[in-house]
C-alpha positions in Angstrom: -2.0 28.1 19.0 -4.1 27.4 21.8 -2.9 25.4 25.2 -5.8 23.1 24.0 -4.9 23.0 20.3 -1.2 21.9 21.4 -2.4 19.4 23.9 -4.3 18.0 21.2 -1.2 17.5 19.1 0.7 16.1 21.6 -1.8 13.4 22.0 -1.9 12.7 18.8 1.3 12.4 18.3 1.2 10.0 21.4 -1.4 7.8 20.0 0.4 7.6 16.3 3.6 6.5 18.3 1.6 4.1 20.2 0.0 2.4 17.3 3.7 1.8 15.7 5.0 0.3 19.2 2.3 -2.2 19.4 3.5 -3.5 16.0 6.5 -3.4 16.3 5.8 -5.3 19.7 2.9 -7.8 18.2 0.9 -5.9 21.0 -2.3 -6.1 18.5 -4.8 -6.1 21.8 -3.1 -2.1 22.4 -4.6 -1.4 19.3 -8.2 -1.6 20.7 -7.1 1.3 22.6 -6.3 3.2 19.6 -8.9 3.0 16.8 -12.2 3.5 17.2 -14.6 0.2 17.4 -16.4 1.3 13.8 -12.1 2.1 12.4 -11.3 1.5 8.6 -8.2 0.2 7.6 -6.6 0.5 4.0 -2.9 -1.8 4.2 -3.9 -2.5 0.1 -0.7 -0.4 -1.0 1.3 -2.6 0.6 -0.4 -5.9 -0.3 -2.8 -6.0 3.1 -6.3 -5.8 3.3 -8.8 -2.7 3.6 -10.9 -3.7 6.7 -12.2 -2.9 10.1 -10.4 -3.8 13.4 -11.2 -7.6 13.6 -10.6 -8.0 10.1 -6.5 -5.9 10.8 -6.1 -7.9 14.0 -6.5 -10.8 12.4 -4.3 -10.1 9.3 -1.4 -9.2 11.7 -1.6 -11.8 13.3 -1.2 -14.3 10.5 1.7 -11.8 9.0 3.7 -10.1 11.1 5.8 -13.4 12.0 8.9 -13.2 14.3 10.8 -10.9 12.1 12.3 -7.9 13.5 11.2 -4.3 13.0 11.2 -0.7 14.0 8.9 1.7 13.0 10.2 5.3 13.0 7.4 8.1 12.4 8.5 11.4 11.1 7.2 14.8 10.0 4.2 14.9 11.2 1.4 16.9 9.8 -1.5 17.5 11.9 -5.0 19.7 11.0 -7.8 19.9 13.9 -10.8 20.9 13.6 -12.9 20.7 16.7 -13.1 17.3 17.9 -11.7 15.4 14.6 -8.2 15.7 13.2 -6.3 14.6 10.1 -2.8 13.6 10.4 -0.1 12.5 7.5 3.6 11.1 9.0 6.4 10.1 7.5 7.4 5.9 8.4 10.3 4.1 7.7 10.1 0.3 9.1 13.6 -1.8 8.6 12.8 -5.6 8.8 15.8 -8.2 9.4 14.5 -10.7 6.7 16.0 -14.6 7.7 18.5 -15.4 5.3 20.7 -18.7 5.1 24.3 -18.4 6.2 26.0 -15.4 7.6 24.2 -13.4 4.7 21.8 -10.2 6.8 18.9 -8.8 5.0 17.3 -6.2 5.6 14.7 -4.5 3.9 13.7 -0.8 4.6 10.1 0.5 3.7 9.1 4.1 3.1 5.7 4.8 3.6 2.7 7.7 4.2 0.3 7.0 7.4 -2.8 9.3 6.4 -4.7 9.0 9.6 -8.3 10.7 10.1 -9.1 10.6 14.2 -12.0 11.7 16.0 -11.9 13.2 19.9 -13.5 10.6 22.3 -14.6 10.8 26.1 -11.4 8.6 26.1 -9.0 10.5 24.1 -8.3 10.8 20.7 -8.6 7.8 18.5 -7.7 7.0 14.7 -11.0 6.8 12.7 -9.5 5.7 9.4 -5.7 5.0 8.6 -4.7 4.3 5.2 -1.0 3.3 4.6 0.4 5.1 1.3 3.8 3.1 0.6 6.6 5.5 -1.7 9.6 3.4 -1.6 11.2 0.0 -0.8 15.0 -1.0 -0.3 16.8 -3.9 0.1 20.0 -4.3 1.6 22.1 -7.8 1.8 25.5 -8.4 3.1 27.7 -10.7 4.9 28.0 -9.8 8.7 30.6 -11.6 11.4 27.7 -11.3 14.1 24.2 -9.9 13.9 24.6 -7.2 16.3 20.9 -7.9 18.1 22.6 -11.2 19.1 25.0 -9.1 21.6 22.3 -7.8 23.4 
């Protein structure tokens, strides 16, 4: 591999870890900063739309709520070729669901991002991302203390 070739990884690596903070922190304005203006966005596996960036922003927005999350990216596959890219990762994304009584919820998703990105004169940016879901759990018990609450 060239010095270029693993720079280019790196930064994309970067920019797919980026995209999952700003969900995680509701930061959807970051995400102009990662797609492309003309980006397509396929969330239909999991019950979103297939739309460009307003169209995302906007769905966010109305859905991602107050709930907690993490996204954690994984095994990253990356192909370059010149100035565009293809990438598949590995995300799992626990959510705290609100429950009544001292009952937690939590519900972990298992899911594909197939990314295809293009080299800009600003870096590289995701030019399509389509999220492939592959498995959902749930997981309910009775806590003392939600642990976030010591923090």
């Amino acid at each position: 591999m060239t010095l270029q070739e693993i720079s280019d990884r790196f930064e994309i690596m970067d920019l797919l870890v980026d995209y999952c903070s700003a969900i995680d922190a509701k930061d959807l304005d970051a995400l102009d900063l990662i797609f492309t203006q003309d980006a397509q966005i396929d969330y239909s596996k999991a019950g979103g739309p297939i739309g460009g960036l307003t169209l995302i922003k906007k769905f966010l927005a109305e859905n991602l709520g107050d709930l907690p999350r993490q996204h954690m990216i994984s095994n990253y596959k990356i192909q370059i070729e010149g100035d565009s890219a293809k990438s598949r990762c590995l995300c799992h994304n626990p959510l705290e669901l609100p429950r009544q009584g001292d009952t937690l919820e939590v519900v972990i998703w298992g899911l594909w991002y197939n990314d295809k990105l293009v080299r800009t004169s600003k870096g590289w940016r995701i030019k399509e991302k389509v999220s492939e879901p592959c498995f959902c759990w749930a997981l309910a018990g009775k806590f003392k203390q939600k642990i976030r609450e010591e923090f």
